[in-house]
C-alpha angles and dihedrals in degrees: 000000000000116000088231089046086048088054112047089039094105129018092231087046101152099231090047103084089049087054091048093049094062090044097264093306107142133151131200125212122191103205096191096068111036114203131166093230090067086053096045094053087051094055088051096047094054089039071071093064098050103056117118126267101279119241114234122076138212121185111195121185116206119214134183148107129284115294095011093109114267095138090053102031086058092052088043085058100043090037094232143087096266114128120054110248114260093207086113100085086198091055106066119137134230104218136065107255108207112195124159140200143182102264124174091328099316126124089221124183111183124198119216105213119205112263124230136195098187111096088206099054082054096071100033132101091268099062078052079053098052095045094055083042092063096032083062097048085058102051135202073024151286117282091212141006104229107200106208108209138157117254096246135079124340112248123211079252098052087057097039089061090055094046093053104043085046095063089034084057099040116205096336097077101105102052090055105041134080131164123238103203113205132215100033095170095079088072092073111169099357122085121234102231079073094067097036108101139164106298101026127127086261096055097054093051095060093266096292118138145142131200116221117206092186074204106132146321096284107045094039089061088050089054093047085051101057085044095052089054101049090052081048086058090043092056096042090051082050093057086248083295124140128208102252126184104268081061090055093046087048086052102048086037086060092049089051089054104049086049089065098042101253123157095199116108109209104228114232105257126205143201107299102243104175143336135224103227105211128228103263084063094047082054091049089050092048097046092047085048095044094049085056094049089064096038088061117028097168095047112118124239082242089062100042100047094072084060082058107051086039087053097039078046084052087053098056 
């Protein structure tokens, strides 16, 4: 038997927590026959562990109800024990969680949002709340909403939560958004396309979905994958834009306009990078420097120049 195969045999296998914790990383050596080869693949395997912090980022927020599977579904992601398991429906926090992890040469931080029950928190101000909350823990912002949710039936909650992430996006909502379904394993045999229909979660997300087994190393790391590269196409589809939170307040801005009735749209405003100053100002600069040019004849240009940049300052 295989180390990998004596490992993954069942899933409480005694090794198999410890592999999991090092992201699946293990090395065996057989003492009885020494050979260089064993050393040398060693050496490769922890020159691993020592690469730089890759450069290109991914920020993921998780989002669900209670018991679908955020907690897992996040370690699954980041390959490590990191966020505690949600399985319990009386534990639930009340605060977005943020951890990150190399994946697939990502540098991924993924954000844990609080779960609710109650269809009615999840349309009040305090859901608003949570989502700025995790957006901020993703600054400059998440590149997807990932919606966590157990292959079965959709509940009212379920739907409530789509509903309500979907006007707290705009319009944006479906180029950000993709659904994560748990506990794949009770498809057997059936594919999941077969069960996906107008209306649905999927459909909404721009078709865009993963199924998670939570069932070994291996086959953990194939799952996150083929998650990893549908949140690549998102982005790419984005531009390699993520939704920041001047998007969100434009977003939130334009629903508290439309409550009131009112037909004005709020434009999206960036960072002010620079100004044109027009001409009137550049006269106004000239004037203020030329009146004290003649009241200071002796003055030397080191010591008028300050007056300038203070006075072009003034103009921007």
């Amino acid at each position: 038997m295989q180390l990998d195969d004596y490992i993954n045999e069942k899933p409480d296998a005694p090794l198999r927590p410890l592999v999991e914790r090092f992201e699946g990383r293990h090395h065996v050596f057989n003492n009885k026959t020494p050979s260089e080869e064993q050393v040398k693949e060693l050496l490769e395997k922890s020159g691993h562990l020592r690469k730089a912090r890759p450069t290109t980022t991914r920020r993921i927020v998780l989002l669900g109800l209670p018991g679908g599977g955020k907690s897992s579904s996040g370690n699954t992601i980041l390959g490590s024990e990191q966020f505690k398991s949600d399985w319990d429906l009386t534990s639930v926090s009340t605060v977005s969680m943020s951890k990150s992890a190399e994946v697939a040469g990502h540098w991924v931080t993924v954000v844990e949002t609080p779960g609710f029950t109650d269809e009615e928190q999840l349309h009040s101000q305090k859901y608003q709340e949570i989502i700025t909350e995790s957006i901020a823990k993703a600054r400059p912002g998440p590149h997807a909403f990932v919606i966590v949710m157990k292959l079965g039936r959709m509940s009212g909650a379920d739907s409530s939560l789509l509903n309500t992430l979907t006007k707290l996006l705009s319009s944006d909502a479906p180029n950000y958004t993709m659904v994560v379904f748990t506990h794949g394993d009770v498809l057997g045999s059936q594919s999941i396309d077969q069960k996906i229909k107008p209306g649905t979660p999927v459909s909404e997300c721009g078709g865009r979905y993963c199924v998670f087994e939570n069932k070994g190393i291996r086959r953990s790391r194939e799952q996150v994958n083929n998650f990893m590269k549908t949140i690549n196409d998102m982005v790419a589809t984005n531009n390699d834009e993520c939704y920041t939170s001047e998007r969100f307040n434009l977003a939130v801005r334009t629903r508290q306009l439309q409550a009131t009735g009112t037909n004005e749209v709020p434009r999206h405003t960036e960072p002010r990078q620079s100004q044109t100053v027009d001409s009137g100002c550049w006269e106004a600069v000239c004037r203020r420097f030329c009146c004290c040019q003649r009241s200071d004849d002796t003055s030397s240009d080191n010591e008028r120049q300050p007056l300038l940049h203070q006075n072009d300052q003034d103009t921007r």
